[in-house]
C-alpha positions in Angstrom: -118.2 -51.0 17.6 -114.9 -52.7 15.9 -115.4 -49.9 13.3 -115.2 -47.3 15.5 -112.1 -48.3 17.4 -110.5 -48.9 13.5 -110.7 -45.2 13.0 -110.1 -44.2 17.0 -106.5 -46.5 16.7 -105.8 -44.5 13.5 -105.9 -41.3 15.4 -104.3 -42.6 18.7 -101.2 -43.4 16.5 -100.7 -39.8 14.9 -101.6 -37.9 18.2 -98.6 -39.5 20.0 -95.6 -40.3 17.0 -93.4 -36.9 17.6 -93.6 -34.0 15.2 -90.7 -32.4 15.9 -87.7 -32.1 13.3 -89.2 -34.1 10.5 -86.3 -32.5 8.4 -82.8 -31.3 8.8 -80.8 -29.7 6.7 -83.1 -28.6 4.2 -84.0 -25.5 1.6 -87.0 -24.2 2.4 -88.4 -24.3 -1.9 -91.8 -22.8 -3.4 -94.5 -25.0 -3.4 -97.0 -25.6 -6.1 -98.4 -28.9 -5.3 -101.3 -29.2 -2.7 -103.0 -32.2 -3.6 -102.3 -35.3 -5.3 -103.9 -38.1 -7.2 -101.4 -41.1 -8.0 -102.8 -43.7 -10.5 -101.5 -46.8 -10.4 -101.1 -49.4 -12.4 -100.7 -52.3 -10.6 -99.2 -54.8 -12.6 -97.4 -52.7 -15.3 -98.7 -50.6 -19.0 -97.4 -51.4 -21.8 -96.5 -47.9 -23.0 -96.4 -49.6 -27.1 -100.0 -49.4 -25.9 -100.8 -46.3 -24.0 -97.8 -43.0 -24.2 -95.5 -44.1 -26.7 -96.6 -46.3 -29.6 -94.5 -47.5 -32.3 -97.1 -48.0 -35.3 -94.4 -48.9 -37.7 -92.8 -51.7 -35.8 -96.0 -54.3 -37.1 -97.8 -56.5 -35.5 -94.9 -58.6 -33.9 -95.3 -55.5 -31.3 -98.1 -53.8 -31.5 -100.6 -56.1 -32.4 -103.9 -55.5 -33.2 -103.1 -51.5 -32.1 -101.7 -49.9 -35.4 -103.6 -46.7 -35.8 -102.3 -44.5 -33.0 -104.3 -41.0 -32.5 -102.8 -37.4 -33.3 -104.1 -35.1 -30.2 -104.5 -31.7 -29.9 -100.8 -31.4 -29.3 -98.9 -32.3 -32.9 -96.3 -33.6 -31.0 -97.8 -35.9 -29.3 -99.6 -39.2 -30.2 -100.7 -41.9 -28.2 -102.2 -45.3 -28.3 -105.6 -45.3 -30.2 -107.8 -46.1 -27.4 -107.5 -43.0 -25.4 -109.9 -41.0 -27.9 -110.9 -38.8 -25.1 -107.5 -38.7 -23.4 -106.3 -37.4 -27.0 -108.2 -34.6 -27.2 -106.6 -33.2 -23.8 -103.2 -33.6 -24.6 -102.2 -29.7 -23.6 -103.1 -30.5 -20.0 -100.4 -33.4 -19.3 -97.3 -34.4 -20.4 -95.7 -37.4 -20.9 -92.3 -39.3 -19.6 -91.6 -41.9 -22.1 -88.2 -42.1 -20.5 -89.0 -43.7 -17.3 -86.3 -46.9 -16.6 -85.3 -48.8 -13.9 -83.9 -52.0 -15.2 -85.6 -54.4 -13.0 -88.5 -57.0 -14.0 -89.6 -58.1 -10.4 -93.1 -57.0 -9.4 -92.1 -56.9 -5.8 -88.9 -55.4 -6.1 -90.3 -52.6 -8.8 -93.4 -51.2 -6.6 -91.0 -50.9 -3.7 -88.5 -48.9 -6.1 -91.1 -47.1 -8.0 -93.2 -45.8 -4.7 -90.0 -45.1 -2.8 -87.6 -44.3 -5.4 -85.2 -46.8 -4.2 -82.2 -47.8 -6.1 -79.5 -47.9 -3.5 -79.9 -51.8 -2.4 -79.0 -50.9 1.2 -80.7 -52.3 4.2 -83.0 -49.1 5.1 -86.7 -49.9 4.1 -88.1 -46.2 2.7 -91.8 -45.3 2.9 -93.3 -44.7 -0.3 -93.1 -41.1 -1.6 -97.2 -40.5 -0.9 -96.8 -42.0 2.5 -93.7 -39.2 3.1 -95.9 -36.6 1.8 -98.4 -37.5 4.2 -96.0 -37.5 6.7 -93.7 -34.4 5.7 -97.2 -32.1 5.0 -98.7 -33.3 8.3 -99.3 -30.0 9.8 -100.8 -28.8 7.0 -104.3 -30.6 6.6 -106.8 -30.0 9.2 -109.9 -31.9 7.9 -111.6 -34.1 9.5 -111.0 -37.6 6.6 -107.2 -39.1 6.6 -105.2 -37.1 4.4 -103.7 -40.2 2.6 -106.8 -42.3 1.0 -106.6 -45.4 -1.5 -109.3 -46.2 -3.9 -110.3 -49.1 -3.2 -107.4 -51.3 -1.6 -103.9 -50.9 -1.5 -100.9 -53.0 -2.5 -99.7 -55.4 0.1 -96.1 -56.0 -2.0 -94.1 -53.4 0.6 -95.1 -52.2 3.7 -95.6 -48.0 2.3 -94.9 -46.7 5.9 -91.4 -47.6 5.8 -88.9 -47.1 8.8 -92.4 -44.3 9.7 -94.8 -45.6 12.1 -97.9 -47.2 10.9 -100.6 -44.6 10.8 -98.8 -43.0 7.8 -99.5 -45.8 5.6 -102.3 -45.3 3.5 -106.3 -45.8 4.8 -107.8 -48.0 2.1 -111.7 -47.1 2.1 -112.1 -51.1 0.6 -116.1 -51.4 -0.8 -117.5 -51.5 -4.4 -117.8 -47.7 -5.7 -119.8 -49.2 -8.9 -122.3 -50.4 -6.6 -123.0 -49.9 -2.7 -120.1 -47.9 -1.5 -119.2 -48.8 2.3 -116.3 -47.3 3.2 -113.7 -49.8 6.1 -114.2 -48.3 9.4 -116.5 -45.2 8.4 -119.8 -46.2 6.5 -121.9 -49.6 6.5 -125.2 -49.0 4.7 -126.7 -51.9 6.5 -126.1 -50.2 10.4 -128.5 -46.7 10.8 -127.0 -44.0 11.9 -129.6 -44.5 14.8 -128.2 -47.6 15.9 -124.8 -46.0 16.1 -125.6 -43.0 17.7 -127.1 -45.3 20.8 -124.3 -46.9 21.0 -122.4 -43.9 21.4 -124.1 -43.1 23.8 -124.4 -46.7 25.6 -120.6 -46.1 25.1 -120.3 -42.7 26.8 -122.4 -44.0 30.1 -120.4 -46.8 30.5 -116.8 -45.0 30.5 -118.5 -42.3 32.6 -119.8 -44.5 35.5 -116.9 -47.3 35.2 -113.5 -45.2 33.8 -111.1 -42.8 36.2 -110.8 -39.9 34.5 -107.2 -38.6 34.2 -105.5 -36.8 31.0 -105.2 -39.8 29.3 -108.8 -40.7 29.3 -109.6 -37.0 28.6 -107.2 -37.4 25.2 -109.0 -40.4 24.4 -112.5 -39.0 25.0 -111.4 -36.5 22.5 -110.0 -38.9 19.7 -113.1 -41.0 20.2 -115.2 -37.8 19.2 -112.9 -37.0 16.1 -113.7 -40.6 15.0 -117.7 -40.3 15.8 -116.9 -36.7 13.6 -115.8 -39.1 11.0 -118.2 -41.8 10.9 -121.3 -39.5 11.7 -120.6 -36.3 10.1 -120.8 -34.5 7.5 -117.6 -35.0 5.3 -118.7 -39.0 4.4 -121.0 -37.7 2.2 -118.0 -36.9 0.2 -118.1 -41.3 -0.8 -121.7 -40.5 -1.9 -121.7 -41.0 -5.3 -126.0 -41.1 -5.3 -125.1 -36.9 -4.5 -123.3 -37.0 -8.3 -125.9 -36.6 -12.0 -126.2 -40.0 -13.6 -124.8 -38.3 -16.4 -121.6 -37.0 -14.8 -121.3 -40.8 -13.3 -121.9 -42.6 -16.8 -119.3 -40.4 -18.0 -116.6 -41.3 -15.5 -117.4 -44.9 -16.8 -119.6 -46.9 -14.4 -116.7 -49.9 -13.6 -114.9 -49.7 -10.1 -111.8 -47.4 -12.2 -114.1 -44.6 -13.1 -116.3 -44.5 -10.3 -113.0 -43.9 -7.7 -111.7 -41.7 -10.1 -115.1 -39.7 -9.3 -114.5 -40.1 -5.7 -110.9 -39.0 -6.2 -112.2 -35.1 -7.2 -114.4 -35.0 -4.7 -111.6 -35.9 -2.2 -109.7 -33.5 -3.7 -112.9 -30.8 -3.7 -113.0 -31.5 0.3 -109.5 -30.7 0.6 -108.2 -34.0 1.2 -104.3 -34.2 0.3 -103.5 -37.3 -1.1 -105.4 -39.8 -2.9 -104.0 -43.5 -4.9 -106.4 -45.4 -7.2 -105.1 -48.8 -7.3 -106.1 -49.9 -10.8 -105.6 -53.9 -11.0 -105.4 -55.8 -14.0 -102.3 -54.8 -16.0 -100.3 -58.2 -16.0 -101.2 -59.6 -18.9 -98.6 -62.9 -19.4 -101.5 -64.0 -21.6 -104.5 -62.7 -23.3 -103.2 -59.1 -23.8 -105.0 -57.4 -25.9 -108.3 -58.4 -24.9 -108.0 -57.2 -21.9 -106.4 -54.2 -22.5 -109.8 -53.4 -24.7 -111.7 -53.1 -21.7 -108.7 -51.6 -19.3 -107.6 -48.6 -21.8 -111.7 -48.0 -22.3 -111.9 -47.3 -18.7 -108.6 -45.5 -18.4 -109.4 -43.1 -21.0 -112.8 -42.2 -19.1 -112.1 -42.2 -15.6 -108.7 -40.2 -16.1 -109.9 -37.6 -18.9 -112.5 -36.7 -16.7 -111.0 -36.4 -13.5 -108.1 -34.1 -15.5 -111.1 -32.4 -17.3 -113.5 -31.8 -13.9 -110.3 -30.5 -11.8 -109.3 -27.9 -14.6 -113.2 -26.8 -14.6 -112.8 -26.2 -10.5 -109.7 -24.5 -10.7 -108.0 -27.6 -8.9 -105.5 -28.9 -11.4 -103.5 -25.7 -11.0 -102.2 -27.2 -7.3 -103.5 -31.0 -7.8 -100.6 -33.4 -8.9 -102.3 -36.2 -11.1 -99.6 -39.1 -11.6 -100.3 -42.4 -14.5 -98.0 -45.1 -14.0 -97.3 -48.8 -12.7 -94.3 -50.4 -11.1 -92.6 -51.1 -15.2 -94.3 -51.4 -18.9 -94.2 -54.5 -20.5 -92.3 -56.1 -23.4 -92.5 -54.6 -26.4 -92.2 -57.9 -28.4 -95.5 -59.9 -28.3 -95.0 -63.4 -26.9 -97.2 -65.2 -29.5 -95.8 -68.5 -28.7 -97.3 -71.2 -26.1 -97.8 -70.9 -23.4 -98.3 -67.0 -23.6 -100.5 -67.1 -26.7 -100.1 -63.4 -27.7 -99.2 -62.1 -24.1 -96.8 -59.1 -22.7 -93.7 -60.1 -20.2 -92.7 -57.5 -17.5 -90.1 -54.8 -18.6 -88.5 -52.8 -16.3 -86.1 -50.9 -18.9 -88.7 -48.2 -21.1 -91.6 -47.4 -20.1 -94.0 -44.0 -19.8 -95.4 -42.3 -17.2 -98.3 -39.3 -17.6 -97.7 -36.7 -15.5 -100.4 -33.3 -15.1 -101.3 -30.2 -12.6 -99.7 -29.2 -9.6 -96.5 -27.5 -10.9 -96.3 -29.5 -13.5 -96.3 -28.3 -17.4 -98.9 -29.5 -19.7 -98.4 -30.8 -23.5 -94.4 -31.7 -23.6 -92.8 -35.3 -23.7 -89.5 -35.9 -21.7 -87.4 -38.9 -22.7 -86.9 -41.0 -25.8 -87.0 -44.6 -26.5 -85.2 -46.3 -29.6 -87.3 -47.5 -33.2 -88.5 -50.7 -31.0 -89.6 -49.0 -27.6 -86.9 -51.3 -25.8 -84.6 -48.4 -25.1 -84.0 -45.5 -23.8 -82.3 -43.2 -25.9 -82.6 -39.6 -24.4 -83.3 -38.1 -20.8 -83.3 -41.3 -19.2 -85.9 -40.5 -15.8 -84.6 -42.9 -13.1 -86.8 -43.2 -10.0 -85.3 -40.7 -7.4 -85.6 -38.6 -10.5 -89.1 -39.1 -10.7 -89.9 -39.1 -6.9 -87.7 -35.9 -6.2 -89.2 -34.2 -9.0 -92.7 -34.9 -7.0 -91.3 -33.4 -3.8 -89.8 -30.7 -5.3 -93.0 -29.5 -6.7 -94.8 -30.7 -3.2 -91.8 -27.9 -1.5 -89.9 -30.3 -0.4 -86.3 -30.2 -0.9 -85.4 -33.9 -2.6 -81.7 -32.7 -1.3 -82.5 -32.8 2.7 -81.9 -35.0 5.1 -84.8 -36.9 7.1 -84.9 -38.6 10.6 -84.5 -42.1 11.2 -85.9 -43.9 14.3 -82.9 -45.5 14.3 -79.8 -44.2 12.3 -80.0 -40.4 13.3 -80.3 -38.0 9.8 -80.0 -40.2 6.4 -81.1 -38.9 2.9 -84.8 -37.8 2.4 -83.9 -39.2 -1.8 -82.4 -42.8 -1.2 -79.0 -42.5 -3.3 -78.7 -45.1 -6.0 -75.9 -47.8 -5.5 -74.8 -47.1 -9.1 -74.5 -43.1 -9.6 -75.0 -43.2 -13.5 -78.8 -44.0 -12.6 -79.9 -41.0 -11.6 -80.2 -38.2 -13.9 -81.1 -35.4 -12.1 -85.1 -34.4 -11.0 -86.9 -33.4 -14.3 -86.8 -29.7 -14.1 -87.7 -29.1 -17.7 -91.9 -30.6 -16.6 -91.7 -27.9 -14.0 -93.2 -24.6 -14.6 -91.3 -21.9 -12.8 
């Protein structure tokens, strides 16, 4: 039964947090964005290696990756193992002037998620967790509208000064192999079992419970959880219901196989979806590992842009690339590092596509060694009211705080020269 009252506290929480006034003071904007899939890159890219190589620097920075790939944008190249990613170019774009100027990983997912420069006291949710928040009214399914693939980050707390619930439900489980979802599927427990002990459940509260409106609300929550765990719409984490051939193509690694579950979130309508994609810290033993990292990044995320343009999804689905910052773009070959990356917080890219967004354009500039930023520097309010704008939601407005009344819906940067402005030449208008 602890499953069962996992998903029941989940709903208790949003059926009593108050709805009213979520913001004030706001332009009411066109919206192009109804669905989002944020890939992150939890421990930070080096974009020498992925959206912005630098093939004439030598192997001091790039290594063993010299041969960077033409697409089927002149424009654009990228790193040379994104083959498949190269032949998409036109539906994405890329930010290669992403910069925040700080090398701490706690410190940089908290600014990167919340777009939080100002160094004040107020703890913001991250900008999916706002979404959730902001769009609640919209989504009427049945699944949480704000789903991570497979486990979130614990470096920040992503509801902010919001309650709970609008953190992030993290499905947990092995999409490569048996795919039990936290709270909603355990292939080892038959449905049969559970449905008896629904029922057990329901005799007991009937015989030994008062009724009263409060019971009545919770009889009803119980049922939207049994609707969950029982129903229908967990098919959607069956991956058996997918062609071997469309799974091999994904890539069949934990990556590809929630990028797969990702569109089919998206098919059933669910809002917002994060694959946390581990393994990008890479101190030491860089490019081996980012042989087997960019392999699956190249799958899972052409073929998630590729299937959502087929359905007629990209159109109004966000798709987001990026981690908390890049990484050096000088090679530490020397001991203890042996040929390693170090964080770097001031260039790096981000690949942005769909849902308002313009396909096949770069925005920002870095200098002949990839350590600067030299043109349309992309702070992260930037970045983050960019998102909102295209999600409708006016980056300019104010927000309630449990505490402090109305404060800015965009934290404000404690320095002002590090914003510059939300990037309005990616959005199509």
């Amino acid at each position: 039964m602890k499953r069962i009252f996992f998903v029941i506290s989940i709903f208790v929480g949003a059926a009593v947090y108050a709805q009213e006034n979520r913001l004030v003071d706001a332009q009411k904007l066109p919206q192009s964005a109804k669905a989002m899939v944020f890939i992150y890159l939890d421990g930070g890219s080096s974009h020498l290696d992925t959206f912005d190589p630098k093939p004439e620097l030598g192997r001091d920075y790039t290594g063993k990756y010299r041969e960077p790939l033409t697409t089927n944008v002149p424009e654009i190249i990228i790193g040379e193992k994104l083959v498949k990613l190269s032949k998409i170019a036109d539906k994405y774009s890329l930010i290669r002037g992403m910069t925040h100027g700080n090398n701490a990983h706690e410190s940089s997912h908290y600014i990167m998620q919340t777009g939080d420069l100002s160094g004040g006291t107020i703890v913001y949710p991250s900008y999916c967790s706002m979404i959730s928040y902001l769009k609640e009214d919209d989504y009427n399914g049945s699944l949480f509208p704000y789903i991570t693939l497979v486990e979130s980050s614990t470096r920040f707390n992503e509801a902010g000064f919001l309650p709970p619930m609008y953190k992030t439900f993290d499905t947990g489980g092995t999409p490569e192999r048996v795919f039990n979802v936290e709270g909603i599927i355990n292939k080892s427990i038959p449905d049969k079992e559970l449905e008896l002990k629904r029922t057990l459940l329901e005799i007991v509260q009937s015989d030994r419970i008062e009724q009263n409106p409060e019971v009545n609300r919770l009889h009803v929550l119980q049922d939207k959880a049994y609707e969950v765990i029982l129903g229908e719409e967990r098919k959607v984490f069956d991956l058996a219901q997918e062609p071997d051939a469309v799974r091999k193509r994904y890539g069949m690694t934990r990556f590809g196989q929630s990028c797969l579950v990702a569109r089919r979130l998206i098919e059933k309508g669910v809002p917002i979806v994060q694959i946390r994609f581990t393994g990008w810290d890479t101190h030491r033993e860089h490019f081996a590992r980012m042989d087997e990292r960019l392999e699956d990044l190249d799958s899972g995320l052409s073929s998630l842009l590729i299937d959502l343009d087929n359905a007629g999804l990209l159109e109004s689905t966000i798709v987001i690339c990026g981690g908390e910052f890049g990484r050096r773009p000088k090679i530490d070959n020397e001991p203890p590092w042996n040929g390693g990356r170090a964080h770097y917080g001031n260039a790096f890219s981000y690949l942005v596509a769909g849902g308002g967004f313009k396909g096949g354009m770069i925005v920002g500039k870095t200098d002949e060694k990839g350590e600067t930023v030299v043109a349309r520097p992309v702070y992260p309010a930037d970045f983050v009211g960019t998102v909102y704008t295209l999600w409708g939601i006016d980056p300019g407005a104010k927000i309630n705080h449990p505490l402090y009344g109305p404060i800015s819906l965009l934290p404000q940067p404690k320095d002002a020269k590090k914003s510059d402005g939300i990037v309005t030449e990616l959005i199509k208008r």
